[in-house]
N, C-alpha and C positions, 0 to 999 in steps of 0.2 A: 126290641127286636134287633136293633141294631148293634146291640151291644152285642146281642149272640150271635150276630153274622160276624163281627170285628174277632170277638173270642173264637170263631170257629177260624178263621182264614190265620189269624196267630198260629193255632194248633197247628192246621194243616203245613204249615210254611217251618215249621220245626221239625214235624214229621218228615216231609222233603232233606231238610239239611243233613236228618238224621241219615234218611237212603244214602244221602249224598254222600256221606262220613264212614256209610258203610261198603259202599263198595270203596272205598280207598282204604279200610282197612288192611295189614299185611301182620301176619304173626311170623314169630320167629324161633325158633326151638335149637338149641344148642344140644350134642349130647361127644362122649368120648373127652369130657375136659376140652371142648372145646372145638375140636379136632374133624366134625362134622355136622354142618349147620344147613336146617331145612326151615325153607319159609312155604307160608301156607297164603291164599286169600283169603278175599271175602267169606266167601261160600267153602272154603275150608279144603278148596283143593290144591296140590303141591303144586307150587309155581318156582322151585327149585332146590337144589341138594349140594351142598359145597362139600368138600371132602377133602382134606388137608393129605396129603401123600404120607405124612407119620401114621395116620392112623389106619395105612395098608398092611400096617404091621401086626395089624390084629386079625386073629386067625376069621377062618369065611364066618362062622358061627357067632361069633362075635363084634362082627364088622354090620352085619344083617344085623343083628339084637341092635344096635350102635343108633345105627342109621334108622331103624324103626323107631326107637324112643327120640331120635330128632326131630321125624314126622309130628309125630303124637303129640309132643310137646309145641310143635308149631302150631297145630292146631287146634289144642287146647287154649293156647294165646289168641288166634283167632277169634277163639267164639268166647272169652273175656272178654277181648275187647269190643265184639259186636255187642253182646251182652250191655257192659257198658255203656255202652252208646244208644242203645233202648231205653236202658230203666233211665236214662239222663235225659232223653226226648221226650218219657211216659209222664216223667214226673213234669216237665218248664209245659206240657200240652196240656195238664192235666189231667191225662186219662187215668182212671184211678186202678188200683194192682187188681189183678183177678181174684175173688173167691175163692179159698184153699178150702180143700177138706173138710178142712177140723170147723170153720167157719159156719160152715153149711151146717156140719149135721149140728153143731149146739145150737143155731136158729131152727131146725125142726124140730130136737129136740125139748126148748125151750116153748115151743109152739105147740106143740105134743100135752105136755105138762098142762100148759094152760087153759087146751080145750077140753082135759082131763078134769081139771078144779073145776071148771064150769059146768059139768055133767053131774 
């Protein structure tokens, strides 16, 4: 019993670091060759937009297109590296990956089958 309270407070104390790791998360998207860089947090909202005065020189239509794909790509790095920092807590905690799909149905399927032969 002891041993599964010790293995439980591990878990939990890795789970913690991990919160911990994620709110410090900060993604970062570049787009324009450079020229306009947006960072995103944690939770994947813009916490700022850098915009270099060259890339005024792009028409409004393009400047908007510019600066949208910097967002996006901030916060697609975001949720990598929260992502990250999950599957890297799920695995040192043990918690084992959830049951896809394809899983599931070839065990009922497989269980299907068998209560089939035995009829």
């Amino acid at each position: 019993m002891e041993q599964v309270i010790g293995q439980t407070e591990t878990a939990l104390n890795r789970l913690r670091q991990a919160k911990h790791l994620i709110g410090e998360v900060r993604g970062t998207g570049e787009a324009a060759q450079g020229l306009i860089c947006a960072t995103a947090d944690s939770s994947g909202s813009l916490t700022g937009v850098d915009i270099n005065p060259r890339a005024l020189r792009l028409s409004v239509a393009a400047l908007g297109d510019e600066i949208t794909e910097a967002i996006r790509l901030a916060q697609q790095d975001t949720s990598r590296r929260t992502g990250e920092i999950i599957e890297d807590a799920a695995a040192s905690a043990g918690i084992p990956q959830p049951l896809d799909e394809t899983f599931v149905r070839e065990r009922i399927e497989l269980a299907a089958s068998n209560m089939y032969r035995q009829s």
